[in-house]
N, C-alpha and C positions, 0 to 999 in steps of 0.2 A: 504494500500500500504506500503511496507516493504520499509524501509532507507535503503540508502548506509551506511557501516559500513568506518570507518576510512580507512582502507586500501583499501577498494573501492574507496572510493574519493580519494585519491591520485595516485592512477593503473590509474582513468579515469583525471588525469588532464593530466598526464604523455605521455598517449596513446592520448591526444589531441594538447598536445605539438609536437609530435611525427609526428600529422599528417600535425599539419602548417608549421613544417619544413620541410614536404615532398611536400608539397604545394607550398613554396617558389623555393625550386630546380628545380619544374617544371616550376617558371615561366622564372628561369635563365635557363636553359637548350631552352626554348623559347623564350626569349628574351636575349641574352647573356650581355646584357648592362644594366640590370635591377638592378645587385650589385650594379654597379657603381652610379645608379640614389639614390638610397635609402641614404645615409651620406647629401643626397645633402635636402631631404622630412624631415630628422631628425633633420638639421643645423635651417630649415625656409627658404631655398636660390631659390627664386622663378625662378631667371635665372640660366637657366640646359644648358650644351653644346646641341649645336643641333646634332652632332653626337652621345649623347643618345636618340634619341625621333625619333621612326620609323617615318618613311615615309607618313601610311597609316593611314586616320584617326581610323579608326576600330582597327587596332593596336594600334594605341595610346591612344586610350582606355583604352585598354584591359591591356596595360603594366602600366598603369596608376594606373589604379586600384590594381593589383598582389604589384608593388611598396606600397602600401598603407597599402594593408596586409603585406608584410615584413618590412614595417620601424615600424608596431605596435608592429609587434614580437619581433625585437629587441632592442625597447623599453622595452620590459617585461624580455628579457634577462641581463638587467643591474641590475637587484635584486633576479629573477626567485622566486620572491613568489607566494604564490597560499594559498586565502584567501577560506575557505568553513563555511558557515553557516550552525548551527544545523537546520537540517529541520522543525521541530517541533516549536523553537520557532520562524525562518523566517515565518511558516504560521500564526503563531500568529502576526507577527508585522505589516503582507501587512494587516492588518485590523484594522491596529493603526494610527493615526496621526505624526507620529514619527519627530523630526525635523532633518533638512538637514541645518547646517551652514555652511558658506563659508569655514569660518577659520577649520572645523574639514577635512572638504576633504581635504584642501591642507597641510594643517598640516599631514596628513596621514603618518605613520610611512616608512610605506611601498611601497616600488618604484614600479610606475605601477603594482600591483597585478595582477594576473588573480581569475578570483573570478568563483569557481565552481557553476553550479545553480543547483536547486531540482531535485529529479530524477522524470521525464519522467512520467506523468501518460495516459495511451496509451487504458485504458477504456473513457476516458474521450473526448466528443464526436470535440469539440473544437483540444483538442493535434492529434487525427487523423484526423483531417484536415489540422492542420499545416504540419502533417510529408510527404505529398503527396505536398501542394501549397506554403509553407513559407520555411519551415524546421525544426528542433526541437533544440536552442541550447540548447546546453550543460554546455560550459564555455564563461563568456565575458572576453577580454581583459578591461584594464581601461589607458587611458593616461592621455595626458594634450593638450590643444588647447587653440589658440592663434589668436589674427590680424583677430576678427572677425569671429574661427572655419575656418578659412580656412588654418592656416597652425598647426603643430602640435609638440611636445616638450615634456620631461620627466615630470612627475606631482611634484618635485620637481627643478622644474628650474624657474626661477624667472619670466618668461614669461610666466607662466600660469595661464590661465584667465577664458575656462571650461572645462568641462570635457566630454573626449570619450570614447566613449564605445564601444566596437566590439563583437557582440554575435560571435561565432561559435559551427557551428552544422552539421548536415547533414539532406537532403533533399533526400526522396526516388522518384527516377525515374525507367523507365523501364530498365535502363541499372546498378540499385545496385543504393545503396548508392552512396550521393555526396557532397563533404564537403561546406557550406555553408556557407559566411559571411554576416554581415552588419553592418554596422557602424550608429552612430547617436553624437549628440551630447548635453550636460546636461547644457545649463546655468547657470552659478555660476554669475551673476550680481548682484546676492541681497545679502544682508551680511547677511537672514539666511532666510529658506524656509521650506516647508515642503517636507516630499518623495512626497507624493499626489499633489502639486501646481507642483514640479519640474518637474514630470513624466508629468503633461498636456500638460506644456508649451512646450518638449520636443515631443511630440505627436502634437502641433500643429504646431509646425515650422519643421515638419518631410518634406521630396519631397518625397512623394509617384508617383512612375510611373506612367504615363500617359496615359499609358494602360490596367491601372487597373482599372476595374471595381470597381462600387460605394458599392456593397458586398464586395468585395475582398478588396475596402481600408478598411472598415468599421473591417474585420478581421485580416486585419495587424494591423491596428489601437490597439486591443484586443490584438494581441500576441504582440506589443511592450511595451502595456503598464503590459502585465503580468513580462513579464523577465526583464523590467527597474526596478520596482517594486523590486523585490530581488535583485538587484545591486546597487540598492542606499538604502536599509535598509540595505547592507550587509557593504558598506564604510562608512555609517553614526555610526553603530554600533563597525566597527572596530576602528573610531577615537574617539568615545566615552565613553569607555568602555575598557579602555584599560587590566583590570584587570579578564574581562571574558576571554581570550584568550590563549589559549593553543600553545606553540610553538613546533615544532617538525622537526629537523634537517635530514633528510635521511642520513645516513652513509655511507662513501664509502669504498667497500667490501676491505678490506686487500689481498694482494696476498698472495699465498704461501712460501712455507720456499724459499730464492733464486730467489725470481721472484720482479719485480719490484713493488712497489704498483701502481693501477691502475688509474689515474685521472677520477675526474670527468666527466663526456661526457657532453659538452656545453649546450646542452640541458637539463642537469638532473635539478628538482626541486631541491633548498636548502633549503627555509624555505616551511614548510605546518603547515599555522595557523589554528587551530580548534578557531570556534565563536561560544560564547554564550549556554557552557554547562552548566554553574552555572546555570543562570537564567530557562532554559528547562527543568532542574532537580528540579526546587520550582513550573513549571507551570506543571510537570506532577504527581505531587505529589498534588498537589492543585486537580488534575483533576480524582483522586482516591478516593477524599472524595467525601463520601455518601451523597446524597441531605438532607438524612433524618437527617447523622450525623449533618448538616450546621445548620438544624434547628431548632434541637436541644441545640448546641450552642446559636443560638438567643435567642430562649426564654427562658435560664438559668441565660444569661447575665444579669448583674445589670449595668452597664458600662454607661456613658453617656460622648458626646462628646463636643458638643458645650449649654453649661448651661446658658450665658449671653442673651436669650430674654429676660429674665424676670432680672431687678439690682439688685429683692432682692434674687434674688440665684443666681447670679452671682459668679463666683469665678477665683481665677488665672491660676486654669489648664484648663479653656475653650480654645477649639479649638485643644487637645490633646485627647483620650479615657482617661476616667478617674473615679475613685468611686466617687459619688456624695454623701449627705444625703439623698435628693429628693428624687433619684432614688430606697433607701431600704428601707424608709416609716418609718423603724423603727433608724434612725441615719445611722451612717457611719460604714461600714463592710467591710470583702472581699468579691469580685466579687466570685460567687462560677466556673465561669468559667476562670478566668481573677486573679488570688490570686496575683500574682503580680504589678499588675497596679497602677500607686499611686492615694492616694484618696484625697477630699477636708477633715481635720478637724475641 
């Protein structure tokens, strides 16, 4: 399965931006009171005027929720980052222990990110099932939660306690595509965890619908824990790693001779961080040597690492690769693989 290239991922954060904004209008265009509600979802302020909150319970619902996708968006709009992980080595890390500390998420450089996830494999018997009964995201939102996850705030404001996360995607029905969300939320209780303990616990304190079937949770169950999985290796790795990350400013187009220059459009991305090319580029080079070359390697090595089982060959560089006498039988030499390595004399 071919990557997204750079300019790809950035076209599709864009074009997703694009649509939750268009998402949002519809629900104010539907609910005309729904701007007004949203400062009130972003403050914490649980008492709303009652002349924003329809009438109808089903409406109230419904505007409830739209409100919750817009206060997430314009959370994201107070930084408008847009964090993308190399594919390559995000597949490598969802089979790593990788750790998840408090202090790195909120420490996170970057204000609510939207964090691109891997592109789509649509052979794979699981992602078409999703794309018909779940939906397929694309990009998660990230904030900040508060008082219990039940109310919600910037991931640098001092009330934040864990973390939220909002996939969006689209879910194919018989009438076209349909843009899909859903929220959950990541306990940050522990002062430091792993992706794999956080993603459980996050899985198990999920509310799955009620009329969901015991297949049907058991497969949301699957797809939450696949795309949680790359959104906490992808801010664990952003806060950790600061020096893998590639920053990259979009430019805004200059006018013409005589014409004004043209502002940003509120929605535009300003930063698109690239994650984790250094490292993808030592794991796909690693992943081109020859089994035969590796084994080679070994058995040329003279190299010994840990010398101290035995005290009478014990020596100071145990627990480092290093030339031993032991190991060349005839004294101390270079490694004929390893010439540089230091040896005991």
């Amino acid at each position: 399965m071919e990557e997204r290239s750079d300019r790809k991922t950035l076209e599709l954060a864009r074009e997703m931006v694009k649509a939750m904004k268009s998402h949002v209008q519809g629900g104010v265009s539907q609910y005309p009171s729904l701007r007004a509600l949203v400062p009130y979802l972003m403050a914490g302020i649980k008492q709303v005027p009652n002349e924003l909150i329809p009438l109808l319970p089903a409406d109230q619902r419904e505007m409830s929720a739209m409100a919750r996708d817009a206060a997430v968006h314009e959370l994201w709009r107070g930084g408008r980052s847009v964090l993308a992980m190399d594919e390559c080595l995000l597949s490598a890390l969802s089979e790593s222990s990788a750790e998840l500390p408090k202090a790195v998420v909120r420490g996170l450089r970057y204000r609510n990110p939207l964090i691109v996830l891997t592109t789509p494999d649509f052979s794979d018997e699981d992602t078409d099932y999703y794309r018909e009964h779940v939906g397929i995201p694309l990009v998660a939102y990230t904030f900040g939660r508060w008082d219990n996850a039940q109310l919600m705030c910037s991931m640098h404001d001092d009330r934040f306690e864990d973390l939220g996360v909002m996939f969006v995607g689209y879910i194919s029905t018989p009438k076209g595509l349909v843009l899909q969300m859903l929220r959950c939320t990541v306990p940050l209780d522990r002062q430091s965890t792993t992706v794999a303990e956080a993603v459980a616990r996050t899985v198990s304190g999920f509310h799955f619908n009620d009329d969901l079937g015991e297949r049907d949770i058991t497969r949301l169950a699957t797809w939450l824990r696949k795309y949680l999985t790359q959104v906490l290796h992808t801010v664990s790795y952003a806060g950790s790693n600061p020096q893998d990350a590639e920053l990259y400013r979009p430019p805004v187009k200059r006018a013409g001779k005589g014409k004004k220059t043209r502002r940003p459009r509120q929605e535009d991305v300003t930063e698109f961080v690239k994650l984790g090319s250094l490292l993808s580029r030592e794991l796909r080079e690693l992943r081109t040597v020859k089994p035969s070359e590796v084994l080679k390697e070994i058995d040329d090595c003279t190299c010994v690492e840990f010398c101290d089982e035995d005290p009478n060959s014990a020596c100071s560089l145990s627990g480092i690769p290093h030339v031993h006498p032991a190991a060349q039988g005839l004294g101390f030499g270079p490694c004929p693989e390893h010439p540089d390595r230091p040896g005991d004399h």
